[in-house]
VOBA-128913 format. One record per atom (N, C-alpha, C): y, x, z. Coordinates in steps of 0.05 Angstrom, whole numbers, padded with zeros to 5 digits, always signed. Atoms other than C-alpha are relative to their C-alpha. Last residue first. Layout:
YXZ;...
# end
This chain:
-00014-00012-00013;-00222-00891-01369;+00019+00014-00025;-00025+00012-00016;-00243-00947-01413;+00021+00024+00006;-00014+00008+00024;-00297-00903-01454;+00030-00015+00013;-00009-00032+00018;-00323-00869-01391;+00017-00007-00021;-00016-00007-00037;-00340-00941-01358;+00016+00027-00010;-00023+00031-00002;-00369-00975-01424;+00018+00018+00019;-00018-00009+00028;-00414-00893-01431;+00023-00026-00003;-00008-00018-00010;-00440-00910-01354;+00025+00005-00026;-00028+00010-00022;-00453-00980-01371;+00013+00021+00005;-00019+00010+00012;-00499-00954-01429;+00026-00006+00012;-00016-00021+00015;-00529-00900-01390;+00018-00024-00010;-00028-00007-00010;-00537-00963-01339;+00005+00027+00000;-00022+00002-00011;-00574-00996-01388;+00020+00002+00012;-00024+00003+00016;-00614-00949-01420;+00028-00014+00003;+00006+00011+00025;-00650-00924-01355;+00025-00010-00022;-00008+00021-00003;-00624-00861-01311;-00021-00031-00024;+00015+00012+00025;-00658-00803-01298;+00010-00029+00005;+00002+00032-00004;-00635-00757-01242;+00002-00011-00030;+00000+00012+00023;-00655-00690-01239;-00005-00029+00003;+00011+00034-00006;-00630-00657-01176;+00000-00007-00033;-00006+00023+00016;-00633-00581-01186;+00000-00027+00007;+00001+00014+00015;-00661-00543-01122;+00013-00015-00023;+00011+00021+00005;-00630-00522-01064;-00004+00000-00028;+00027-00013+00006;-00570-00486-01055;-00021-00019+00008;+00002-00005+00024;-00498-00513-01058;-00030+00004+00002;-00002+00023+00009;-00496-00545-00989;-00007+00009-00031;+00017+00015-00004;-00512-00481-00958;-00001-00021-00008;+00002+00015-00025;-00445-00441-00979;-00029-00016+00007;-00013+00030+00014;-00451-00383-01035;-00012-00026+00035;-00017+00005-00017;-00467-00314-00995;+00010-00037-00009;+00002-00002-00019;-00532-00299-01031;+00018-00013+00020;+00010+00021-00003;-00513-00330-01099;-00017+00001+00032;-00017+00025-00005;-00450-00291-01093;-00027-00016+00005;-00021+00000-00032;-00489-00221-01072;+00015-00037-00008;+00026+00006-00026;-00544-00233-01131;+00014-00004+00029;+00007+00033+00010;-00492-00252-01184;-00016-00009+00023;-00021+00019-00013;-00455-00188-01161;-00010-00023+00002;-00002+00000-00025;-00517-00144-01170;+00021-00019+00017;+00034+00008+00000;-00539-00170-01243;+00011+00001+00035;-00004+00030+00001;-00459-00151-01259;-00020-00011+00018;-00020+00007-00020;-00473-00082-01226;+00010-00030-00007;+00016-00001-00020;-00540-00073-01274;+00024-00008+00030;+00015+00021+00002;-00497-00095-01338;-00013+00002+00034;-00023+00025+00005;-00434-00048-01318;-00027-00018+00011;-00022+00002+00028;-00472+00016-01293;+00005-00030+00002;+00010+00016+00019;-00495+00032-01218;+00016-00004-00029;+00017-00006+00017;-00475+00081-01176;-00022-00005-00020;+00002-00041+00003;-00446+00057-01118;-00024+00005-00022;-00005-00012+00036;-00452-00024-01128;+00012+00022-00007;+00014+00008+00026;-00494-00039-01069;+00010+00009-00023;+00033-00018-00001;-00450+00001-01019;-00017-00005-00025;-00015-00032+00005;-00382-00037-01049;-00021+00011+00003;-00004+00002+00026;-00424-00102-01038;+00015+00026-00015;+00025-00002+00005;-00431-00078-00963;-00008-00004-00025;-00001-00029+00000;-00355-00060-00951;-00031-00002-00009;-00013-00014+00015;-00333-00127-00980;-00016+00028+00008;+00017+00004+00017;-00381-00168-00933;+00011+00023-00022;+00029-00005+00002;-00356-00130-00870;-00016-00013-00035;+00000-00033+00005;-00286-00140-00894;-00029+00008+00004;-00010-00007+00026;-00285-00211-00905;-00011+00026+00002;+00011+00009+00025;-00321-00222-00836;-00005+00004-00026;+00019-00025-00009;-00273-00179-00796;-00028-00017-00019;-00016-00027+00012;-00216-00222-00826;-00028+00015+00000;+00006-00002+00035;-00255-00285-00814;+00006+00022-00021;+00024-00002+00011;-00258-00266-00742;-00009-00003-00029;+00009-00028-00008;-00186-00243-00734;-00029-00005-00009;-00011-00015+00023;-00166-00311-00762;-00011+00029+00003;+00006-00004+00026;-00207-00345-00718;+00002+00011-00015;+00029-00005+00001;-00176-00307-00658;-00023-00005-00017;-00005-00026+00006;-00102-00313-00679;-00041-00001+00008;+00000+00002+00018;-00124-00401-00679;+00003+00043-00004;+00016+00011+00013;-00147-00399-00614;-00005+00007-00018;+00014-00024-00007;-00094-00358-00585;-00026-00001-00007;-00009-00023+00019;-00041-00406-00617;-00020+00031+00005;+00002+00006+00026;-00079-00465-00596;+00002+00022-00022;+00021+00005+00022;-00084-00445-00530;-00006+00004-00022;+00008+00004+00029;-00021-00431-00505;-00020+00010-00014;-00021+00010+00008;-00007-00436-00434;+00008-00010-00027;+00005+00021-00008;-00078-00421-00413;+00022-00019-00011;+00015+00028+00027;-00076-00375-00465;-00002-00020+00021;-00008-00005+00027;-00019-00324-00421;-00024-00030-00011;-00022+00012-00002;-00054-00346-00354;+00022-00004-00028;+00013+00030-00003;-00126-00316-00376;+00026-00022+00006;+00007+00003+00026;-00084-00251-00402;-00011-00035+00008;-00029+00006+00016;-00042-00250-00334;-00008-00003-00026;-00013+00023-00015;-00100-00259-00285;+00026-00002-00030;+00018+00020+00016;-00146-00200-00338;+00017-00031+00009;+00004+00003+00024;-00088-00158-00321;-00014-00013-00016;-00025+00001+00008;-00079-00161-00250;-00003-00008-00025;+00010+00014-00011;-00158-00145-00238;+00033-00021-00015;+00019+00012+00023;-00155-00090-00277;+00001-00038+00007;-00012+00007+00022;-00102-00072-00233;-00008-00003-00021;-00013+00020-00005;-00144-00081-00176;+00020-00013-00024;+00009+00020+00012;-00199-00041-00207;+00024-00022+00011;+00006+00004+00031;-00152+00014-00220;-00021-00029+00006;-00022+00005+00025;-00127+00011-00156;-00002-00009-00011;-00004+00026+00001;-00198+00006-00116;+00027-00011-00013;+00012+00017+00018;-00221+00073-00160;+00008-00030+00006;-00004+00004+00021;-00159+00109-00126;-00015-00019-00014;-00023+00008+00011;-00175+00088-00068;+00011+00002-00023;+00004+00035-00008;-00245+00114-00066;+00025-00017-00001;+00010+00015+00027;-00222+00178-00100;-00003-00029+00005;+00020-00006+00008;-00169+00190-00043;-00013-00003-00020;+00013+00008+00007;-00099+00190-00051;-00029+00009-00008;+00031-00003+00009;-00061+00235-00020;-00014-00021+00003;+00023-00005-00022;+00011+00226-00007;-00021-00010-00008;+00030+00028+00004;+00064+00242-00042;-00018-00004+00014;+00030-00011+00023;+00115+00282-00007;-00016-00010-00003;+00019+00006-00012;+00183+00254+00019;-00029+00005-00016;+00022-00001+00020;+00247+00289+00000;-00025-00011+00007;+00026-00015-00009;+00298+00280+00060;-00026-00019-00022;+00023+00011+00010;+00369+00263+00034;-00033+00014+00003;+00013-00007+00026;+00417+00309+00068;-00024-00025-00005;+00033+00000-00001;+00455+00280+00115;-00013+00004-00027;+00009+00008+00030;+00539+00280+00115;-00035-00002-00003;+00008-00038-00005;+00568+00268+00183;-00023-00001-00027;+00035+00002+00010;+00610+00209+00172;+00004+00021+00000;+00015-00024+00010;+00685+00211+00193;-00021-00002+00000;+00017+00014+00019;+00723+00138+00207;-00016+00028-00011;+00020+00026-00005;+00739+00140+00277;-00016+00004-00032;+00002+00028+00014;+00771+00209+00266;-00009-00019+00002;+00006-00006+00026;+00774+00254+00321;+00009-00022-00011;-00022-00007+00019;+00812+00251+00385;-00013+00009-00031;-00009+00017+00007;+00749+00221+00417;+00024+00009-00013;+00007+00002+00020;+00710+00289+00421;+00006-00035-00006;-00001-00019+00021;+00749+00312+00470;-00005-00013-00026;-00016-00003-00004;+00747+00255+00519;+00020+00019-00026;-00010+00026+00001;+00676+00249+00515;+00025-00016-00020;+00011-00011+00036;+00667+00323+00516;+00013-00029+00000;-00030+00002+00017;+00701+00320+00587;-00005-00004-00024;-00021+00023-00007;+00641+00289+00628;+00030-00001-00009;+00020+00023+00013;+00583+00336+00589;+00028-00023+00017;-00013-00011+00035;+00633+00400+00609;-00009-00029-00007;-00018+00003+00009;+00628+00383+00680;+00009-00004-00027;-00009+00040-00015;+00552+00361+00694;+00039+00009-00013;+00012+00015+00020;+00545+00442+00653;+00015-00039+00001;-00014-00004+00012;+00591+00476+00702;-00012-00022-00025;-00027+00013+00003;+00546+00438+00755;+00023+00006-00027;+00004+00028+00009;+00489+00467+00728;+00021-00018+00010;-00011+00007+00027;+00516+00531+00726;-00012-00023-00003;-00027-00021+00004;+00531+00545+00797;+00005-00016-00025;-00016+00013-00011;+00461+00515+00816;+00031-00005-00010;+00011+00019+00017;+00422+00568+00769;+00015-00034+00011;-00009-00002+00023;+00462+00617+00807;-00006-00028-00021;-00029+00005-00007;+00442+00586+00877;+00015+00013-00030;+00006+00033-00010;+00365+00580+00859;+00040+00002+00002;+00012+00013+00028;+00372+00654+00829;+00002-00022+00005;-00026-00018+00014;+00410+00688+00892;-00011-00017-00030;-00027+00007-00014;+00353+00652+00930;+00026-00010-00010;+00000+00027+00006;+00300+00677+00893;+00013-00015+00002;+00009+00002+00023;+00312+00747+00904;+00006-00029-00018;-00034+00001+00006;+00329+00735+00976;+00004+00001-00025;-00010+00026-00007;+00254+00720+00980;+00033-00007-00012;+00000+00007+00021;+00241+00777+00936;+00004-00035+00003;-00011-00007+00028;+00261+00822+00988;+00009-00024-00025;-00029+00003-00010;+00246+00790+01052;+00017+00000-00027;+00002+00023+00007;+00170+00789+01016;+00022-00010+00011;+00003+00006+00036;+00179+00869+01002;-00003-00041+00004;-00029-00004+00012;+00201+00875+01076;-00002-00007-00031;-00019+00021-00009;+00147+00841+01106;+00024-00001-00020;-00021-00021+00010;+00089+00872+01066;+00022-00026+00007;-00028+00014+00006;+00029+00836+01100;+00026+00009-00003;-00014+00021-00019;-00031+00881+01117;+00025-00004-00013;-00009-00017-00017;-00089+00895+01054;+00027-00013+00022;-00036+00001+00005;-00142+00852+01051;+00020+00023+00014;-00017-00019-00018;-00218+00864+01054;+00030-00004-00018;-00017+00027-00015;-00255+00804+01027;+00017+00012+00010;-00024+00004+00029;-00287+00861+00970;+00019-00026+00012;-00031+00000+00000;-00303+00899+01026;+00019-00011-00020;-00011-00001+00020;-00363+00868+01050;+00024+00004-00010;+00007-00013+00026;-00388+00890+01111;+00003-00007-00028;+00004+00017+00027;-00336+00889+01152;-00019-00005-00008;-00002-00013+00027;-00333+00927+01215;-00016-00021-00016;+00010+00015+00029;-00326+00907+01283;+00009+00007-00026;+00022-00018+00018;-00308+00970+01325;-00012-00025-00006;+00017+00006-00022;-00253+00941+01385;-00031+00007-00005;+00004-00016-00028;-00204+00977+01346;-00020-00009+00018;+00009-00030+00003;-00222+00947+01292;+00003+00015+00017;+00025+00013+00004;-00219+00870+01318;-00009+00033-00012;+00018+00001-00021;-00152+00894+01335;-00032+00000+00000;-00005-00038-00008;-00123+00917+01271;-00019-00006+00025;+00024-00022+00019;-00153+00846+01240;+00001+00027+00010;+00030+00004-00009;-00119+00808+01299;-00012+00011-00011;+00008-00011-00034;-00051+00847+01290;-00027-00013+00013;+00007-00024+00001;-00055+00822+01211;-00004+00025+00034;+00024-00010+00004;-00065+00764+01230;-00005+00021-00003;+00022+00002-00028;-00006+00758+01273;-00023-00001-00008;-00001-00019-00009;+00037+00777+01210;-00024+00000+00031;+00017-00028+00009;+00005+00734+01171;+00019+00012+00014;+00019-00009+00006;+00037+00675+01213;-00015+00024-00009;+00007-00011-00032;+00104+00702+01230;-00036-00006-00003;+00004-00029-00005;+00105+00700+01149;+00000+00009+00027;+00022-00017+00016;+00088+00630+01147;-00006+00029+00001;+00030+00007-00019;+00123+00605+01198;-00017+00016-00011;-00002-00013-00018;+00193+00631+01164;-00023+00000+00021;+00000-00033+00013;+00175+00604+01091;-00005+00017+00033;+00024-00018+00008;+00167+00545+01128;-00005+00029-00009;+00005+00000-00023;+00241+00540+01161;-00034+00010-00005;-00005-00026-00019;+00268+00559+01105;-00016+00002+00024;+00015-00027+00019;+00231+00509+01056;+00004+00006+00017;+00027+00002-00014;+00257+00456+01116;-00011+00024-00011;+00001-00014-00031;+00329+00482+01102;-00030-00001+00017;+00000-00031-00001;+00318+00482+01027;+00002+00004+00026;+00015-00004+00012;+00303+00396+01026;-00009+00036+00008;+00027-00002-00016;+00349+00381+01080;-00027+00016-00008;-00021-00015-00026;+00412+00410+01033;-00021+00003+00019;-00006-00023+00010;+00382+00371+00967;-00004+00030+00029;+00021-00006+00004;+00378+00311+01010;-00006+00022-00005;+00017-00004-00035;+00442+00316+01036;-00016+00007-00004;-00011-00024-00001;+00472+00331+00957;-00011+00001+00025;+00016-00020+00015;+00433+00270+00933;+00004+00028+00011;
# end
């Protein structure tokens, strides 16, 4: 690495050194070519001639910087192959303490948000339909009961309406009319008049007398 290195800056040198014998011999063709009375005409291609000493200058410049910057990168390659060494006489068992790093919510759009909520709608109806699948009977039976409840109460609150503001006789007259309204379907209908003949009143009154 250190050959290479070594070949590398001696070729630079050697260019660097073509180059500026170059422009220097142009610039003794451009003096010439005036002395001999060609003239430009555009002067914005017009150059001025090749500043030796200022590019000697800043050569050596560079130099002195490439060989400093050298200097300390070795000191560096040294230090990085003792640390090692150093930094093994510590403790084996020392932790380096770390702060817990806070992490900030993160933005939820609306569209996400709304697929949440329906997911966990979604969640919730799986665990109610699973719940009665397990027990039926008992989710069956609370749900009758709820309906006969809500039943009761609706008829109660509408008989209460009816009998706002009525007196005794006229609120009896109104109850008679709500039971014979609500009374079951088998009851209503008609009278049955049944007519028996004398004998089987008589058998009926033998049969009654026993009992």
């Amino acid at each position: 690495m250190f050959t290479y290195k070594v070949s590398t800056i001696s070729a630079l040198h050697e260019h660097v050194i073509n180059m500026r014998q170059l422009l220097e011999k142009k610039d003794v063709e451009i003096k010439q070519y005036k002395v001999e009375g060609a003239q430009l005409r555009r002067s914005t291609v017009a150059t001025k001639p090749f500043d030796t000493k200022g590019f000697d200058a800043q050569n050596e410049q560079l130099l002195a910087d490439a060989a400093a910057y050298q200097q300390m990168s070795q000191l560096l390659n040294e230090q990085r192959t003792v640390s090692p060494d150093v930094h093994g006489t510590g403790t084996p068992d020392a932790k380096v303490k770390v702060e817990p790093v806070e992490e900030k919510p993160k933005y939820i759009s609306p569209r996400n948000r709304k697929r949440q909520r329906l997911e966990i709608g979604e969640n919730h109806l799986t665990r109610k339909i699973q719940q009665r699948q397990r027990a039926p009977e008992v989710q069956y039976i609370d749900s009758q009961s709820q309906e006969l409840g809500l039943d009761d109460d609706v008829t109660d609150s509408t008989v209460d309406k009816k009998l706002e503001g009525l007196d005794g006789a006229a609120q009896q007259a109104e109850l008679d009319a709500c039971f014979v309204e609500n009374k079951p379907p088998s009851l209503e209908g008609p009278p049955l008049n049944l007519k028996f003949s004398d004998d089987e009143d008589e058998s009926n009154r033998d049969e009654s007398n026993k009992q």
